[in-house]
N, C-alpha and C positions, 0 to 999 in steps of 0.2 A: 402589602407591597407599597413602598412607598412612591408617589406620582414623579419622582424623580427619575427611578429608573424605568417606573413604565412608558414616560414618556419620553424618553432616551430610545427605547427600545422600537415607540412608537415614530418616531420622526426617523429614524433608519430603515425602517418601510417607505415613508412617505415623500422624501426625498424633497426636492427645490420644485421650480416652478413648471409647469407642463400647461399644457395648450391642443389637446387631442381631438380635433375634431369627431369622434365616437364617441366621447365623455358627456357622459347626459350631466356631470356638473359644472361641463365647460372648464370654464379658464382655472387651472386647481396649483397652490405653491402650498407646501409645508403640509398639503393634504385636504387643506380649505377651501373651498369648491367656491367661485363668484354664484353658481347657485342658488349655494345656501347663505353666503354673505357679500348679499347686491349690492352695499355700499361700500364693500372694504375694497380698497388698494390690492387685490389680489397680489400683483406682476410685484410692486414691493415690498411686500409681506415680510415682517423680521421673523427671526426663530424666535426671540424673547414676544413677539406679539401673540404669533403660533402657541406658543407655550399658556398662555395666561387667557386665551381664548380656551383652549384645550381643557384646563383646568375649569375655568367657571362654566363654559355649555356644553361638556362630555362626563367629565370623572365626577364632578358632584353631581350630575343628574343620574347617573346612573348606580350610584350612590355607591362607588367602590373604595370608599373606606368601610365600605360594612361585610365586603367581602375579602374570600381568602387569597394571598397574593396571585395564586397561578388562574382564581378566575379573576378576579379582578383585570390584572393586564387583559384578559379574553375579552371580557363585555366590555373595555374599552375600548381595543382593536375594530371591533365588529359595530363599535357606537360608528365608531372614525368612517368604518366605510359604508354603514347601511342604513345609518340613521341612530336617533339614542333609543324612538319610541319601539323602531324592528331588534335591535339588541337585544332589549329589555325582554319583548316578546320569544325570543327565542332563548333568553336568558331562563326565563320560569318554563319555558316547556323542560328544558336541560334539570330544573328543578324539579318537576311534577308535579306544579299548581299551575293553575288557568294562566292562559296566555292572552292579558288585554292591554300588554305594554306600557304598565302603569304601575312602579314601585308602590305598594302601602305593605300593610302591614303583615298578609299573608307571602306576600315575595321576600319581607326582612327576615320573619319566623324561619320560611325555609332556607333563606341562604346562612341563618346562624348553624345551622343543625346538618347541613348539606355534605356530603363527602367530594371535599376538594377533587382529588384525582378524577371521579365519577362522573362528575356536573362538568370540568373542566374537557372533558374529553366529549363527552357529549354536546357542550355547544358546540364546542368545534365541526362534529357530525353535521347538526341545524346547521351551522353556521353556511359549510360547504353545499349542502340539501339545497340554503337557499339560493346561494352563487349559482348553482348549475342552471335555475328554473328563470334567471335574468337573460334578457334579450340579447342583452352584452356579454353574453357568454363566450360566443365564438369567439369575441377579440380580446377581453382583458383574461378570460379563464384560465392559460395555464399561468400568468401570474397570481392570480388570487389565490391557486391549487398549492404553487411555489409557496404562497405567504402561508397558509392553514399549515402546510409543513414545516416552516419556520416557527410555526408557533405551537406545531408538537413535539418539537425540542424544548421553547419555552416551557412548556406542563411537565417536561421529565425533567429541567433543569430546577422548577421551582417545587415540584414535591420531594 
């Protein structure tokens, strides 16, 4: 897949600027948490900033040019909301190699060889398993539930 539509697909989840007093990443525009980036300009955050952020500390870290397009978009979604290292971790469980949230060389083996539809559906499971067990469940949960359905259309659109 290429980062053009996953990140299309991505920032139409993510929406413009929020301010949620229950957001444990605080002050969040285009998905970007002040957080996670204490010195950036959240409040005016461009898409094209949004975008080139995305690209260099999501989709290459989690190294989804080496996966297949329908997990690819998945482990990037899931970098977006839970971190790149918890993705990844629930990435190789979806795989069935060790989960220590750290690409090398047995997580690349397995995602060459991996059965797209299989792993794609299974993170998704992890993905949700781990949403429910967050503190902040009671309030952001039936959108997160909303999003993990949006994105099992994504997995029948893209197999």
């Amino acid at each position: 897949m290429s980062f053009d539509i996953a990140i299309n697909r991505l920032l139409k989840n993510e929406g413009g600027y929020v301010k949620h007093p229950e957001d444990p990443g605080g002050e969040t525009n285009w998905g970007l948490s002040k957080r996670s980036y204490p010195t950036l300009d959240i409040k005016n955050l461009t898409r094209d900033q949004a975008v080139a952020i995305y690209r260099r500390d999501f989709w290459e870290k989690i190294h989804a040019d080496e996966l297949p397009d329908g997990v690819a978009f998945q482990a990037l979604d899931f970098a977006v909301n839970s971190g790149i290292d918890t993705a990844v971790r629930y990435l190789q469980r979806a795989l069935g190699v060790a989960d220590d949230g750290h690409w090398g060389p047995v997580t690349a083996a397995a995602a060459r060889t991996m059965n797209e539809p299989k792993v794609a559906c299974r993170l998704l499971a992890e993905r949700l398993d781990f949403m429910r067990r967050l503190r902040t469940w009671s309030t952001f949960g039936a959108g997160w539930a909303g999003r993990v359905a949006d994105n099992l259309r994504f997995v029948a659109e893209d197999m």
